[in-house]
C-alpha positions in Angstrom: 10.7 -12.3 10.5 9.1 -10.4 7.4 6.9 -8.1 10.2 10.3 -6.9 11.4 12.2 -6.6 8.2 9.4 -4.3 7.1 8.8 -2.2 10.1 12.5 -1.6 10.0 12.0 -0.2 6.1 9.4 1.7 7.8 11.6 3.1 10.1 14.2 3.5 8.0 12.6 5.4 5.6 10.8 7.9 8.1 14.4 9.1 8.7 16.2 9.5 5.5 13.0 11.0 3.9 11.6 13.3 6.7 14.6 13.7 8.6 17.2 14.7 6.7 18.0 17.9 4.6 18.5 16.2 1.7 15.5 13.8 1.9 13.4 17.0 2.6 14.5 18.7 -0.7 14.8 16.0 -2.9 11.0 15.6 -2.0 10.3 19.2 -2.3 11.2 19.8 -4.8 9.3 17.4 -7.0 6.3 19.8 -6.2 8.0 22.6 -8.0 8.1 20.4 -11.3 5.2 21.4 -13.5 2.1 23.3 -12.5 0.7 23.4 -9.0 -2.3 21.4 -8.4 -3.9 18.3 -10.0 -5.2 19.0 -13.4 -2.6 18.1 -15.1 -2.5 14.3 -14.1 -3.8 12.2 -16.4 -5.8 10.3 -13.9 -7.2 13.5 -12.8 -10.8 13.2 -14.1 -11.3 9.8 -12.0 -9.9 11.4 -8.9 -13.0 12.6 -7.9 -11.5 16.3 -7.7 -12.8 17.5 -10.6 -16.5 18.7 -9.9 -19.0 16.0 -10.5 -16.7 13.2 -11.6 -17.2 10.0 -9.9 -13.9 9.1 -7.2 -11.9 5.8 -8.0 -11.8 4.1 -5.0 -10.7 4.8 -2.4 -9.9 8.7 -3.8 -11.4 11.6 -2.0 -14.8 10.8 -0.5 -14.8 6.8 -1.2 -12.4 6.1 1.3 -14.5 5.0 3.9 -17.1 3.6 1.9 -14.4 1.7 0.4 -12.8 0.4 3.3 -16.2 -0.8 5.1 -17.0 -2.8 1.5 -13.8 -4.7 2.0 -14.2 -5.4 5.7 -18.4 -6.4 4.8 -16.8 -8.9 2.3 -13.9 -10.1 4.5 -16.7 -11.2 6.9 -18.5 -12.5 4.0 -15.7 -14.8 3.0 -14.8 -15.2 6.4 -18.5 -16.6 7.6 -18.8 -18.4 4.1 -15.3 -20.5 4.6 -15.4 -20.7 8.3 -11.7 -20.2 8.2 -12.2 -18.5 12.0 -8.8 -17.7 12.5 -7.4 -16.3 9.1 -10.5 -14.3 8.7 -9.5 -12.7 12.0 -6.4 -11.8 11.2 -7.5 -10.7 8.0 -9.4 -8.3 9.8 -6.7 -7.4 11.9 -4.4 -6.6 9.3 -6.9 -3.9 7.8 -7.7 -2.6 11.3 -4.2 -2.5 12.1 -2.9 -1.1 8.8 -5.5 2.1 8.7 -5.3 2.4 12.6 -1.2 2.6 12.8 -1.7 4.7 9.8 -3.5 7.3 11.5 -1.6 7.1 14.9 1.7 7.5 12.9 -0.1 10.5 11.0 -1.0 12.0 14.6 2.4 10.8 16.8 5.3 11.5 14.1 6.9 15.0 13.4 7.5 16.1 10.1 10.4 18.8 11.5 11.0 21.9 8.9 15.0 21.4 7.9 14.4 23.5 4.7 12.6 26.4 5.1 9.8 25.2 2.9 6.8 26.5 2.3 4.0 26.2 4.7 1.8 23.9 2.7 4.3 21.7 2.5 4.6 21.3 6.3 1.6 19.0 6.6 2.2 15.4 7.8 1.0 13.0 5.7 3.2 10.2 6.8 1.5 7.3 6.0 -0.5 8.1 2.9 -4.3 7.0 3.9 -5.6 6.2 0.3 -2.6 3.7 -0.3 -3.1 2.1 2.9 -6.4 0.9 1.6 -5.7 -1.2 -1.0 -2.7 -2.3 0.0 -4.2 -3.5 3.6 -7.1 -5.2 1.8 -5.8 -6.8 -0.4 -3.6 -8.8 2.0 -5.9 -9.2 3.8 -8.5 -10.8 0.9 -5.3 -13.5 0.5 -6.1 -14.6 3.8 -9.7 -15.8 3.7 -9.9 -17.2 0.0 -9.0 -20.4 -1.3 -5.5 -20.6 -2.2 -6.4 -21.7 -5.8 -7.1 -18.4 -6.5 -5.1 -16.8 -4.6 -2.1 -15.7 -6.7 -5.1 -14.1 -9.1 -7.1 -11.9 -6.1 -3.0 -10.8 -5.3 -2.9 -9.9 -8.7 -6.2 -7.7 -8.8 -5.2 -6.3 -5.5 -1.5 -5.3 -7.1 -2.7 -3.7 -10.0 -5.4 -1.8 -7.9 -2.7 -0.6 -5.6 -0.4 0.5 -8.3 -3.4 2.5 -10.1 -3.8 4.3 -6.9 -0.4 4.6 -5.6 0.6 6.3 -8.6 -2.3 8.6 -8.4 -1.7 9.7 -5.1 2.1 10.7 -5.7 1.6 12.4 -8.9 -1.7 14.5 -8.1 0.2 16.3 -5.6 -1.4 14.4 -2.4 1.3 12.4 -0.8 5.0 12.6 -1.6 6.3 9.0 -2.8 7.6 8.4 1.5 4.1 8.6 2.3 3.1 6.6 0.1 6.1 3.9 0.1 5.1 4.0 4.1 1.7 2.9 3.6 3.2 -0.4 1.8 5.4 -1.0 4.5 3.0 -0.9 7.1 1.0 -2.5 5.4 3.1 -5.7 5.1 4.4 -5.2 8.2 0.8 -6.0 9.9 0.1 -8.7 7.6 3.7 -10.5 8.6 2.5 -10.0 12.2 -0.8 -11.8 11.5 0.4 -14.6 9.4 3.7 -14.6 12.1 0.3 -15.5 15.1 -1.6 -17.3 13.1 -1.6 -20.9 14.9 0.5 -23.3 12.5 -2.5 -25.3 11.5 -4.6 -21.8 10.3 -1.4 -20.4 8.4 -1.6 -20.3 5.0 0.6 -22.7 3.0 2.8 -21.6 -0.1 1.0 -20.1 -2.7 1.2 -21.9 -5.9 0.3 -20.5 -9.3 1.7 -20.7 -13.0 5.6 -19.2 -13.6 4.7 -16.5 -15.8 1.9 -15.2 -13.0 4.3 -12.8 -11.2 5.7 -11.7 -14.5 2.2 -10.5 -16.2 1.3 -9.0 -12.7 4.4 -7.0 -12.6 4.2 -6.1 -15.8 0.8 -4.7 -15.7 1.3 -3.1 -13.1 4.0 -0.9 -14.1 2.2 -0.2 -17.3 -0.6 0.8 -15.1 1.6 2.7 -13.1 3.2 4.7 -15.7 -0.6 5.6 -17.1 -1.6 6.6 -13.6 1.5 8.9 -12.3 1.7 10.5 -16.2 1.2 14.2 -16.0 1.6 16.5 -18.8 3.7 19.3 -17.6 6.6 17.2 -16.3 8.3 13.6 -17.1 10.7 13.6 -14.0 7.4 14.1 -11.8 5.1 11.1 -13.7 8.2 8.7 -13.7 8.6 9.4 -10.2 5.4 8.6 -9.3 5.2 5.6 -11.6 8.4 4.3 -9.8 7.0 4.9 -6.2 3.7 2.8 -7.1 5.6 0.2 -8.7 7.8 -0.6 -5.8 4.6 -0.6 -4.1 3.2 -3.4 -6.4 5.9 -4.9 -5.5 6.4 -5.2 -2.1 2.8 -6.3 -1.6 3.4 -9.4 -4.4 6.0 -10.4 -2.7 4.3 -10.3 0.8 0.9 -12.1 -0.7 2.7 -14.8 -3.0 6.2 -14.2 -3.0 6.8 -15.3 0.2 4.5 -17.6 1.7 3.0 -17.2 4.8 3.9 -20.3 6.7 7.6 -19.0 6.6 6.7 -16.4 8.5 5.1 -18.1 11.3 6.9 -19.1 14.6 8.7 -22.5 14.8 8.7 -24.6 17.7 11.7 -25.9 19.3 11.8 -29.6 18.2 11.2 -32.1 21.9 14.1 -34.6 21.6 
């Protein structure tokens, strides 16, 4: 079951990455590449930190706004299709995915193994803004029809990877945090498409062969533009690798693997 197989990467990578010594400092101590803060982030005039620039959603204050767009247009879709059930769990994959998010946030220690400085004690385990994007757009895949389909997971993708990378370079979220949000992420959407009744689950997801290729490939170039920095390659490549995997994760969830594989079969009456 996909759910499980990504709750256990979840899991799995809470421990090695907050739990351990190692996983601690190898984290660490990509915040002592470079100059502290932001500015130097390429990305950093659309982050909405620098005073009066306007926030890429769902940076800084868009968040919320962004998040209650997508849900409005989920309905939308939702009302417009009359596809009752998958616009349901469409919803519940958002509310799931931002909820867990902030329970984990509130419920999981980040213990101090290193002796690192406090502002690096926070817990930030899931990253928030990558939860966004990644929740919504599995959770757009759901309520529209599947001829375009493989193009909204595309748009969704290269949104995530834009702000993925962005988040791990600017100095917000170490790439765990923001890995996590993926995870959880696909994690609720296998849950939802694992319920969904066999007749409202999604079939496979058909689109051209070079599709996934173009995506994949944009979105690393995207990536690479977002997480650059100018003080520091390790840092930007990083970052660019983190959203990437990101990209990833989610393609395969929306398209890669479709849905109806991941619902529950039924014992066959002989």
């Amino acid at each position: 079951m996909p759910a499980l197989l990504y709750t256990l990467g979840l899991l799995t990578l809470y421990l090695l990455a907050i739990c351990t010594p190692w996983g601690q400092r190898a984290e660490n101590a990509l915040f002592d590449l470079g100059k502290q803060g932001s500015e130097e982030a390429w990305i950093y005039p659309l982050s909405g930190s620098e005073y009066g620039s306007t926030p890429l959603p769902p940076m800084e204050l868009s968040a919320k706004p962004t998040l209650m767009v997508g849900l409005a247009v989920i309905v939308v879709l939702t009302l417009v299709r009359r596809c009752w059930w998958p616009g349901c769990a469409a919803l519940g994959v958002v509310i799931l995915t931002t909820g867990g998010k902030e329970v984990l946030k509130s419920t999981l220690p980040r213990p101090d193994l290193v002796g690192a400085p406090e502002n690096l004690l926070d817990q930030g385990f899931p990253s928030g803004h990558t939860a966004i994007p990644a929740a919504l757009t599995l959770a757009a895949v759901l309520v529209v029809s599947p001829r375009i389909r493989p193009y909204i997971a595309t748009a969704g993708v290269l949104w995530l990877a834009c702000i993925a990378a962005a988040s791990a370079t600017m100095g917000g979220h170490r790439p765990s945090e923001v890995l996590g949000a993926t995870l959880l992420a696909c994690a609720c959407y296998g849950l939802a498409t694992w319920l969904l009744p066999p007749v409202a689950a999604p079939g496979a997801t058909r689109s051209t062969r070079a599709l996934p290729v173009i995506t994949l490939t944009l979105a690393l170039a995207i990536a690479l533009v977002s997480g650059a920095r100018n003080d520091t390659l390790t840092r930007s490549l990083v970052s660019a690798a983190t959203a990437f995997i990101c990209a990833a994760l989610v393609w395969y969830a929306a398209v890669g693997w479709p849905a109806h594989t991941a619902r529950r079969t039924r014992p066959a009456l002989g």
